[in-house]
C-alpha positions in Angstrom: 29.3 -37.8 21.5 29.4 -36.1 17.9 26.5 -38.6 17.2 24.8 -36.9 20.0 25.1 -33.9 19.4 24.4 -34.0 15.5 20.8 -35.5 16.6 20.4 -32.5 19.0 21.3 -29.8 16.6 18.4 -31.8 14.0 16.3 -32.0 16.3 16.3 -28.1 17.2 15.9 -27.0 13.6 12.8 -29.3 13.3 11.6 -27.8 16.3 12.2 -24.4 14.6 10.6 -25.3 11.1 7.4 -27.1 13.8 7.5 -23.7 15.4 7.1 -21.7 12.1 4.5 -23.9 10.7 2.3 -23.1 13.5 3.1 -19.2 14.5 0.0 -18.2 15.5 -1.3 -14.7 14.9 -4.6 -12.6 16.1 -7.5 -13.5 17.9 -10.8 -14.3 17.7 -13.5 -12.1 19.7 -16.8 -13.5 20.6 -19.4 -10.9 20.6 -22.4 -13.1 20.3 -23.2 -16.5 21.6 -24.0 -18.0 18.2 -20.8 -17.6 17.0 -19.6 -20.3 19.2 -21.7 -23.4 16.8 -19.1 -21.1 13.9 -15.8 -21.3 15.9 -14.5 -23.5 18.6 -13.3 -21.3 21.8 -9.5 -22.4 21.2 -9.3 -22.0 17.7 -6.3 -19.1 16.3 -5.6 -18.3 13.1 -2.2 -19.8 11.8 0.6 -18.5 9.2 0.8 -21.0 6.5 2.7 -18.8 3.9 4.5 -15.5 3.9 6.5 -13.3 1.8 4.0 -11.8 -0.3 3.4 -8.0 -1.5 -0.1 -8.0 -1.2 -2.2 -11.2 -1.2 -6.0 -11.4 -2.9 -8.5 -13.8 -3.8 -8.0 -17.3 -2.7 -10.1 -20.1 -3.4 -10.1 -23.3 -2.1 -10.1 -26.4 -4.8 -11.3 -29.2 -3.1 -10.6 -31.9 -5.9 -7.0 -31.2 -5.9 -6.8 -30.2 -2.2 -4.9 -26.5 -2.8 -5.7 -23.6 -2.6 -5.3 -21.3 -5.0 -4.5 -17.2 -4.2 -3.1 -13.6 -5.9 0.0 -11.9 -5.3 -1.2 -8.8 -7.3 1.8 -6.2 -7.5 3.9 -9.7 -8.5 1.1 -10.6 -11.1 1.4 -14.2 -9.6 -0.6 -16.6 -8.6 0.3 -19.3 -6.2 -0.7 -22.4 -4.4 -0.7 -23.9 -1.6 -0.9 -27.5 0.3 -0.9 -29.0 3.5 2.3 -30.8 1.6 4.4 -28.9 -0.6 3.1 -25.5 1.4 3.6 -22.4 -0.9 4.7 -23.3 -5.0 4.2 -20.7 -7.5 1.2 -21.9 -9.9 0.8 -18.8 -13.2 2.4 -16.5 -14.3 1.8 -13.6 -15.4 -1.6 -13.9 -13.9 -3.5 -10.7 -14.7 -1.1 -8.5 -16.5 0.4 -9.8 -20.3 1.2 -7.1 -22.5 4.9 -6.8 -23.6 5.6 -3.4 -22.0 6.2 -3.2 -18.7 3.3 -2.5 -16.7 2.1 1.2 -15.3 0.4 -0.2 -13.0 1.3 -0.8 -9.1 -0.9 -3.6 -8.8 -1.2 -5.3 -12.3 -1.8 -9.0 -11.5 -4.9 -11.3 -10.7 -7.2 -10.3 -8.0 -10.5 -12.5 -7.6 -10.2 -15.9 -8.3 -13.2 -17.9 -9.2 -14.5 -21.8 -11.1 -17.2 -21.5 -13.7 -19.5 -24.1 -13.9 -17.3 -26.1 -15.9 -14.6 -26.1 -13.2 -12.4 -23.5 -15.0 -10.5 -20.8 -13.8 -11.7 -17.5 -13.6 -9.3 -14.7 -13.3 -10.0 -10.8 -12.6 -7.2 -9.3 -14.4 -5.9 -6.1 -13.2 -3.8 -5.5 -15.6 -5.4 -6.5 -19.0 -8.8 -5.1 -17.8 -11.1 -7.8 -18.3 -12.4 -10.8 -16.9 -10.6 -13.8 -18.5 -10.7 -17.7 -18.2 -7.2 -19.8 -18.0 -6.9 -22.0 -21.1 -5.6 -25.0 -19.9 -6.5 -27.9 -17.3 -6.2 -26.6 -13.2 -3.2 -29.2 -12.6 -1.2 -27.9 -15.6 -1.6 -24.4 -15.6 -0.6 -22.1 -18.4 -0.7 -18.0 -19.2 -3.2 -18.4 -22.2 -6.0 -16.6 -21.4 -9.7 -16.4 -23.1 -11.0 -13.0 -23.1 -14.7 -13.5 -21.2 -15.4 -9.8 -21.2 -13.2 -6.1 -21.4 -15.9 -3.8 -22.6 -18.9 -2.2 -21.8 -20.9 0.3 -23.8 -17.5 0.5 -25.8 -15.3 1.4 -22.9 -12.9 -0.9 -21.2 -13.3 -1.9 -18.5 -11.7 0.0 -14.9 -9.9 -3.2 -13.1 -11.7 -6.2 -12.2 -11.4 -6.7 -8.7 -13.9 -10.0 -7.4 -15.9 -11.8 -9.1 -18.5 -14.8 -8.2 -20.4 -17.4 -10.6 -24.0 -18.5 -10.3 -25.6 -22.2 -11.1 -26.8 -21.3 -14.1 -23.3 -20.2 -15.5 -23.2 -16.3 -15.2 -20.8 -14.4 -14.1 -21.2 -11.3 -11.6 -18.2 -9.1 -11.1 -17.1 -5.3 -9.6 -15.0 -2.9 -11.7 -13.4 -0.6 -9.4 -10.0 1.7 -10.3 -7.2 -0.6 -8.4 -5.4 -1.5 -10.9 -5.0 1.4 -13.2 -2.1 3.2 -12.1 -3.3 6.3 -10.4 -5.8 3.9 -8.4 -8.6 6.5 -8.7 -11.4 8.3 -10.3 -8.8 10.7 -11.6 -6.6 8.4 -13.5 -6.2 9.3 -17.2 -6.6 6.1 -18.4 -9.8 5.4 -16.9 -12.6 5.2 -19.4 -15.7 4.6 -17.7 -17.5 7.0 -16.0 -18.6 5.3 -12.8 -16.9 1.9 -10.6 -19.5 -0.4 -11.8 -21.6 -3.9 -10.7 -21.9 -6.1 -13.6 -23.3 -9.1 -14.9 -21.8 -11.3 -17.5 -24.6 -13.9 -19.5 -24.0 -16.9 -21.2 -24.0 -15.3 -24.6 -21.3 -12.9 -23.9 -23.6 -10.0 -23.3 -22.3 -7.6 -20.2 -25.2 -6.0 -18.4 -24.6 -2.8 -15.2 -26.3 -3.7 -12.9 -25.2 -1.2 -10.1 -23.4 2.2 -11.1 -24.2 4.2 -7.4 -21.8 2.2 -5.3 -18.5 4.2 -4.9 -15.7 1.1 -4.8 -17.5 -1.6 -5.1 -15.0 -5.0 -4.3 -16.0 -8.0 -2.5 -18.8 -10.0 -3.8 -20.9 -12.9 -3.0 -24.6 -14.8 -3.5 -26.6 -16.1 -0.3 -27.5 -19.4 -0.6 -30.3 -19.6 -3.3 -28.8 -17.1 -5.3 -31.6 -14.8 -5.1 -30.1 -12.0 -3.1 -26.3 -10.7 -3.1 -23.9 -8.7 -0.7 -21.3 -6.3 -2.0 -18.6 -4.6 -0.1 -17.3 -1.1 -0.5 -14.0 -0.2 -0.2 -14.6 3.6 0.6 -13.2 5.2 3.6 -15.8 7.2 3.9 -18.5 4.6 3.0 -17.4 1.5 4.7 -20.5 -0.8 4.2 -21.5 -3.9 2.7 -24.9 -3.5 0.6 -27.1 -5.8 -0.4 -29.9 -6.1 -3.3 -32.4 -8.8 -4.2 -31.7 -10.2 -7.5 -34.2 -10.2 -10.0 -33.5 -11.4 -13.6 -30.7 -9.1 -15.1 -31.4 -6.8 -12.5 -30.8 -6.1 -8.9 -33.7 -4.1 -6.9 -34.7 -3.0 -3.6 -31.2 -2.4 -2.8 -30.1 -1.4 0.9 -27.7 -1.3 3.6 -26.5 -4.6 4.8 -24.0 -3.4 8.3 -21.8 -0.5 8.4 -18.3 -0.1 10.2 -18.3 3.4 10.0 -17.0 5.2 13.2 -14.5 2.2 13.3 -11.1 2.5 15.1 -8.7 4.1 13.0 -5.9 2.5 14.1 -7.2 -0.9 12.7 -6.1 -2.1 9.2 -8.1 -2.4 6.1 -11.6 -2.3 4.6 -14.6 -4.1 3.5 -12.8 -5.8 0.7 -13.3 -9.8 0.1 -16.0 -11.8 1.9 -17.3 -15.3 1.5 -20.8 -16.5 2.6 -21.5 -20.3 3.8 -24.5 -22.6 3.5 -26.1 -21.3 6.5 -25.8 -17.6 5.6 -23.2 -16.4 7.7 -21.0 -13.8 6.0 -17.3 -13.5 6.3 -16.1 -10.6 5.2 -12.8 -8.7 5.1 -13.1 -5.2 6.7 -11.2 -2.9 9.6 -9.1 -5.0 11.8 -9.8 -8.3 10.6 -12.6 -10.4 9.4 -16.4 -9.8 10.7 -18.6 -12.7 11.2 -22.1 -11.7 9.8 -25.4 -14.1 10.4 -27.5 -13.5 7.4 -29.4 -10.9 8.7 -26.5 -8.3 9.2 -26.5 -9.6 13.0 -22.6 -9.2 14.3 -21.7 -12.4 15.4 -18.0 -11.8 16.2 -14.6 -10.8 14.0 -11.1 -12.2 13.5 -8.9 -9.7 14.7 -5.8 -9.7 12.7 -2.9 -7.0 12.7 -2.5 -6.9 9.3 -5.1 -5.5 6.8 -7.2 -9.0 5.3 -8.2 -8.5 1.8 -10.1 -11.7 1.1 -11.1 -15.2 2.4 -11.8 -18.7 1.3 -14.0 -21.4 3.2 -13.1 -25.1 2.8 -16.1 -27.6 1.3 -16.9 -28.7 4.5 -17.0 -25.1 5.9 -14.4 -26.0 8.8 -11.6 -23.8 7.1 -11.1 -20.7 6.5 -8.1 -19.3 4.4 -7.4 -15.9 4.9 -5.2 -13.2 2.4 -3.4 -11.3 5.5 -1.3 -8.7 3.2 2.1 -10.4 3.2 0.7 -13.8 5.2 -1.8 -16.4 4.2 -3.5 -17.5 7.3 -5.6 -20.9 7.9 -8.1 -20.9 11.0 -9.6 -24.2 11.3 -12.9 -23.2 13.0 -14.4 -26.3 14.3 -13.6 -30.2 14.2 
């Protein structure tokens, strides 16, 4: 009888754990029929993780099957697989001077590989884009300065970054991590929340100044145009510009959510972009599925404000940085 009931008591708690492991959350809604060849009818997003203070910038790292993500405010990064789940994997991550911090949010944000396969970190805290010195399956806090200047001025917070074929680095530079989180703060130095462009030779070009909070960022395939999100309550669009050697021209409106429902969490923050063109990107209430003409294909609707995304290789998967969650949909078999 005790043997009994021992198995029945293990067996509930597995059932519990099972039950965790697959809490569902959101839905998806279909507002055009293409989006169905995206995501299959039954597919929900999933928690994987939880207990985060803000979560930012995954990326998913195919040859060691993890994926990699921010806990700003904690300056932590951690990572997660399918079968250790969530592990801490660096820290500090974006913030290592030896006073305390000022800032609220002074860790990593935007993750990214160079060409090399290293790691790319947008440090709030230190103000600069930096590289991790050390191998991705032994990380370490030692950091190479990439870039913390421009025109003698450091640099606001780098918030996302993305890296083209040829080895350059394109990032945003808006105030989140200084410690007023605004135009206003003392400490900021330059005069504008800036687009910029890091060459090979160390050189740091603007190549957008207009765009009020500029945040998520992305190439479509061919590298020859680029989206960027905007942040701005009042200005809650994703832009887009053609990119022509250092410089980006005939920019213009790629969709707007403006006149969305208040009540709905978040912004246009993070997006990612697949092979095909379609755009995910973080924004009010979710995630909105873009084709690459600014078409609305459908959204993600998630209770919690998303801040970024990540897509598998095979473009199945997508990750998602829910605030204190880290979702996984798996879109299609």
């Amino acid at each position: 009888m005790k043997k009994i009931l021992l198995l029945l008591y293990i067996g509930f708690f597995a059932g519990c754990s099972a039950a965790q492991q697959t809490k569902t959350t959101g839905k998806v809604e279909r507002i055009d029929p293409s989006l169905d060849a995206i995501i299959d009818s039954n597919a929900r997003p999933v928690i994987i993780a939880e207990g985060f203070e803000w979560s930012e910038g995954p990326i998913w790292i195919e040859k060691h099957q993890m994926l990699l993500f921010s806990d700003v405010p904690m300056n932590t990064i951690y990572k997660w697989t399918k079968k250790s789940g969530k592990e801490i994997y660096l820290e500090p991550s974006g913030y290592t001077g030896k006073e305390p911090s000022k800032s609220k949010e002074p860790g990593s944000n935007g993750l990214t590989l160079d060409i090399a396969g290293n790691l790319v970190l947008c440090q709030h805290g230190n103000r600069q884009m930096a590289k991790m010195d050390a191998p991705l399956d032994k990380p370490a806090p030692n950091f190479i300065t990439l870039a913390d200047q421009y025109n003698d001025k450091r640099f606001n917070s780098p918030n996302d970054a993305v890296s083209n074929s040829a080895g350059e680095l394109f990032f945003t530079d808006p105030p989140y991590g200084l410690p007023l989180q605004n135009d206003k703060d003392p400490s900021k130095e330059q005069p504008f929340n800036g687009i910029y462009k890091l060459k090979k030779d160390g050189k740091v070009i603007l190549l957008a100044d207009s765009i009020t909070r500029p945040n998520g960022i992305a190439f479509f395939p061919g590298e020859q145009q680029m989206i960027v999100a905007n942040s701005d309550p009042n200005k809650p669009n994703w832009y887009t510009w053609d990119i022509k050697g250092d410089s980006l021209v005939n920019g213009r409106l790629f969709y707007s959510t403006l006149g969305y429902d208040k009540s709905w969490k978040g912004l246009p923050d993070g997006l990612k972009i697949d092979s095909k063109g379609n755009v995910f990107a973080t924004g009010p209430g979710g995630i909105w599925i873009l084709n690459s003409k600014g078409k609305l294909l459908g959204k993600i609707k998630l209770e919690e404000a998303c801040s970024n995304v990540a897509l598998s290789d095979d473009e199945k998967i997508i990750y998602i940085t829910n605030d204190m969650y880290l979702l996984q949909l798996k879109m299609r078999k």
